[in-house]
C-alpha positions, -999 to 999 in steps of 0.1 A, spaced: 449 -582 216 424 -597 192 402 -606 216 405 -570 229 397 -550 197 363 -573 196 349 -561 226 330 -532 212 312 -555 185 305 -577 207 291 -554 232 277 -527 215 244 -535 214 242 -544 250 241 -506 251 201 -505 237 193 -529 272 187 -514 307 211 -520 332 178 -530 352 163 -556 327 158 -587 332 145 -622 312 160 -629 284 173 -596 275 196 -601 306 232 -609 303 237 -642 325 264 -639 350 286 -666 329 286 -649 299 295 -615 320 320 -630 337 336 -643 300 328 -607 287 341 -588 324 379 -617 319 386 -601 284 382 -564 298 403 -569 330 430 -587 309 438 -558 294 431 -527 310 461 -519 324 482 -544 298 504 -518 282 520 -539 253 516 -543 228 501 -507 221 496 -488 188 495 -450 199 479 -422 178 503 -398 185 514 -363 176 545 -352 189 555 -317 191 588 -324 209 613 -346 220 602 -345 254 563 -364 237 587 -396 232 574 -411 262 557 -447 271 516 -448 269 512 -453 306 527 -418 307 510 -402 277 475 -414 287 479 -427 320 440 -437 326 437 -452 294 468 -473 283 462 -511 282 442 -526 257 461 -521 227 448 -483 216 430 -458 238 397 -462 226 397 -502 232 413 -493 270 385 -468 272 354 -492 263 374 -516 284 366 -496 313 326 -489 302 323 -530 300 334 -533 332 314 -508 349 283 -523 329 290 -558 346 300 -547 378 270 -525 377 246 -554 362 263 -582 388 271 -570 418 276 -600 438 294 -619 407 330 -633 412 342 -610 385 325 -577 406 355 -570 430 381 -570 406 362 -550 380 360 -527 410 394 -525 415 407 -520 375 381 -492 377 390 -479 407 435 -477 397 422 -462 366 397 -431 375 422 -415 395 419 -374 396 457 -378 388 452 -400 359 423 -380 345 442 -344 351 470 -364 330 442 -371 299 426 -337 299 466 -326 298 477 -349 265 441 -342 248 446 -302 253 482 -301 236 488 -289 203 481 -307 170 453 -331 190 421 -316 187 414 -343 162 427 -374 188 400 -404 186 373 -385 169 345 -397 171 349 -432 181 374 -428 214 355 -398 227 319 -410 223 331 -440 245 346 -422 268 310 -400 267 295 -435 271 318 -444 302 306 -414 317 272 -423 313 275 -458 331 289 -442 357 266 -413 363 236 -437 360 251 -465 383 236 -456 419 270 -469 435 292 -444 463 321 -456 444 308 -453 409 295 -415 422 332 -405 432 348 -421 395 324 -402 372 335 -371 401 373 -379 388 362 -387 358 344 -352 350 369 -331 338 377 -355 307 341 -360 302 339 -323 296 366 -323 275 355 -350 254 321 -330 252 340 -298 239 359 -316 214 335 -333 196 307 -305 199 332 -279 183 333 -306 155 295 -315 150 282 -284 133 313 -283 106 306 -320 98 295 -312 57 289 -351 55 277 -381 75 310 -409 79 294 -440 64 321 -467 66 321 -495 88 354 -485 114 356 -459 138 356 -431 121 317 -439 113 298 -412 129 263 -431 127 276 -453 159 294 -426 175 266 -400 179 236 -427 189 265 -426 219 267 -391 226 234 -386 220 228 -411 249 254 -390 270 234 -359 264 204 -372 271 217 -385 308 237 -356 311 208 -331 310 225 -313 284 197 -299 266 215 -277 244 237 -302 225 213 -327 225 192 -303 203 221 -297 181 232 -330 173 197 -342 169 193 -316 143 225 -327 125 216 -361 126 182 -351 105 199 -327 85 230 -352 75 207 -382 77 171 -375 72 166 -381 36 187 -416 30 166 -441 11 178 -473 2 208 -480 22 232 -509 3 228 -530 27 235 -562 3 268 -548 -5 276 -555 37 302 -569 52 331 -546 35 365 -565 43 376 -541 72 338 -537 83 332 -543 125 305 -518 123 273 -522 99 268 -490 83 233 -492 74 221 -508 113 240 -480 128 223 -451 109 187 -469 114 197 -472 156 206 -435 154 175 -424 134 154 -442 161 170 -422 186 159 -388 172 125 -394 153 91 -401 171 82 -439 162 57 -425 134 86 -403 115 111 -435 122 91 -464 107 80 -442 74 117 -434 72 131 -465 76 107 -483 49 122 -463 26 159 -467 39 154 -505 47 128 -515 24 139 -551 20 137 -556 62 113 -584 64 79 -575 75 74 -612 101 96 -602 125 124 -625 114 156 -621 126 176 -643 104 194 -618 85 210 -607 115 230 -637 120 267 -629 127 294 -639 99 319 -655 117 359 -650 102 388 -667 111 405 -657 144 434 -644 130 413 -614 117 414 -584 136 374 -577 135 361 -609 137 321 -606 126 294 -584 109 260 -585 121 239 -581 89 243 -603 56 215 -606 34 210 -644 20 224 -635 -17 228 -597 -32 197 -588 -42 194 -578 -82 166 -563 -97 136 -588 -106 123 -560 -129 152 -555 -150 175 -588 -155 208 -575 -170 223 -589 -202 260 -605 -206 269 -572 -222 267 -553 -186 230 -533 -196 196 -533 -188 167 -549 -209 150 -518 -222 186 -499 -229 184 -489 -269 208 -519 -288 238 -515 -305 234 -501 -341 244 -519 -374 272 -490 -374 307 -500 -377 327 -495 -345 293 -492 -325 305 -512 -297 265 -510 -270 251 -544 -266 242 -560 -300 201 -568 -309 205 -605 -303 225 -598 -265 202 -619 -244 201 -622 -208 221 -658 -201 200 -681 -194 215 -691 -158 204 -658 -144 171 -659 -157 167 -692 -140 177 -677 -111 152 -649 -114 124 -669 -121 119 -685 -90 148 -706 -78 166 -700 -43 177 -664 -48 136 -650 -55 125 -674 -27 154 -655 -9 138 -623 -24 102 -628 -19 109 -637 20 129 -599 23 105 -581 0 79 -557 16 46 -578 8 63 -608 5 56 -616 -29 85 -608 -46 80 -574 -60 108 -553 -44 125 -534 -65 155 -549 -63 192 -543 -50 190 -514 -29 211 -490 -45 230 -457 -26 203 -428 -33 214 -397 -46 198 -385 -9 226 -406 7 255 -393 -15 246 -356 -3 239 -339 30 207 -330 38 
């Protein structure tokens, strides 16, 4: 089951690379084959499962292989459905690989026009039009794209099968999108960042012009003016999605590469200008935790070199406490300690800082702190 719920962290960003690459971009056929054994041992494992379902009647008391009967291994629907999308990536990527043949034939038991008619049945009944929004149905967009793209007989009649959900996925989350008052910013699957870089994908493949325009202008509206995203303040505890890389990997998606790189200098500014890619080492956490890495941890928070705060909580430059009685602000002699000052001046934390900085020389401004831009829509 753990091992399940990771697969769209691990996999996710397998999603930015061709099918067709190759070098090193290229997943190797062991590592597929690792990736392709997690997938296949639990597509069509139905326990243990943890449903998200409304019932509107005795009769809904039923077992998930009859609720959703494409999409009931792997725990939860939305792990069974990426499930499916990983193996049709492999199987798609390595054709001749020992893994191919039974990725072919999970897929193939799955995207049954039975099984599908049964989905578009339990996502249409009452008190559901909310069921696995956005995270669920962007996946299943993205299955729908894998298969659409694969050049494959069988992959050509699935995403046939597979159709009617994909449309209903579509309508779902498109009657959602324009009421959407704010962006979803935390790191689980309600996040919308991840989710529509998906279904903008889908829409894009799909040739659906329309809501690819509408979502695009969503994503500028809800999106467009973020500046400093908190990125120090990453991993939260419950975090499998970065919120900060998924919004820049969405913006990319819908700004020309000008637009995108003077946006993200101001959402990112402490992204190091070399080309390092250190700060996007993953934190491992013990297996036992349901969501086991993070991609992004800066080397230390990041404070502000300009402003070193005192051990009264304030900012040099705030006015000092009065002679008053009973005025309780930081008193004249309140000092910043002497610890953090070291710290400031040049120790491991500003050698930290003047590596992430912009010009490398130390004179960012400091923790990047949640704009009133990102606190509102646009």
């Amino acid at each position: 089951m753990v091992r399940a719920l990771a697969l769209p962290l691990l996999l996710s960003l397998s999603l930015a690379v061709p099918a067709d690459a190759a070098g090193p971009d290229r997943l190797d056929e062991a590592a597929a084959g690792r990736f392709a054994r997690l997938a296949l041992d639990c597509v069509h494992r139905e326990y243990p499962n943890k449903i998200a379902h409304v019932m509107n009647a005795d009769a809904d008391a039923k077992p998930p292989r009859e609720l959703t009967p494409a999409f009931y291994g792997c725990f939860d629907w939305h792990s069974s459905v990426h499930g499916h999308w990983l193996l049709a990536r492999l199987a798609r990527l390595h054709p001749a690989a020992p893994f191919a043949a039974e990725a072919r034939a999970a897929l193939a038991k799955s995207l049954t026009e039975a099984n599908v008619a049964g989905e578009v049945a339990y996502l249409s009944a009452p008190g559901r039009v909310g069921f696995e929004r956005p995270y669920g149905l962007a996946w299943l967009l993205a299955l729908a794209t894998e298969l659409r793209e694969w050049d494959d007989p069988e992959a050509r009649a699935w995403s046939k099968s597979l159709a009617p959900l994909e449309a209903k996925s579509a309508e779902m989350l498109f009657a959602w999108v324009p009421k959407l008052a704010y962006p979803i910013r935390e790191g689980e699957h309600p996040q919308t960042a991840f989710a529509f870089g998906l279904v903008l994908d889908w829409a894009r493949g799909a040739g659906e012009s329309a809501k690819l325009e509408l979502l695009a202008r969503r994503v500028v509206e809800l999106y467009g003016k973020d500046e400093g995203c908190p990125i120090g303040y990453e991993p939260s505890g419950q975090d499998f999605l970065s919120p900060c890389i998924a919004e820049a990997d969405l913006m990319r998606r819908v700004l020309p590469p000008g637009r995108f790189a003077a946006w993200l200098s101001k959402f990112l500014p402490e992204l190091p200008k070399n080309g390092s890619t250190k700060w996007l080492v993953p934190r491992r956490r013990h297996r036992s935790h349901r969501r086991q890495a993070h991609p992004p941890r800066w080397p230390q928070p990041l404070p502000r070199l300009d402003a070193p705060r005192d051990r009264c909580g304030t900012a040099e430059g705030r006015r000092p406490r009065s002679d008053a009685p009973g005025d309780r602000r930081c008193p004249r002699e309140c000092k910043p300690p002497e610890r953090r000052l070291r710290a400031l001046r040049g120790e491991p934390l500003a050698r930290d800082l003047r590596r992430l900085s912009p010009d490398g020389q130390g004179t960012s401004a400091g923790a990047p702190a949640l704009s009133r831009a990102s606190r509102r829509p646009g």
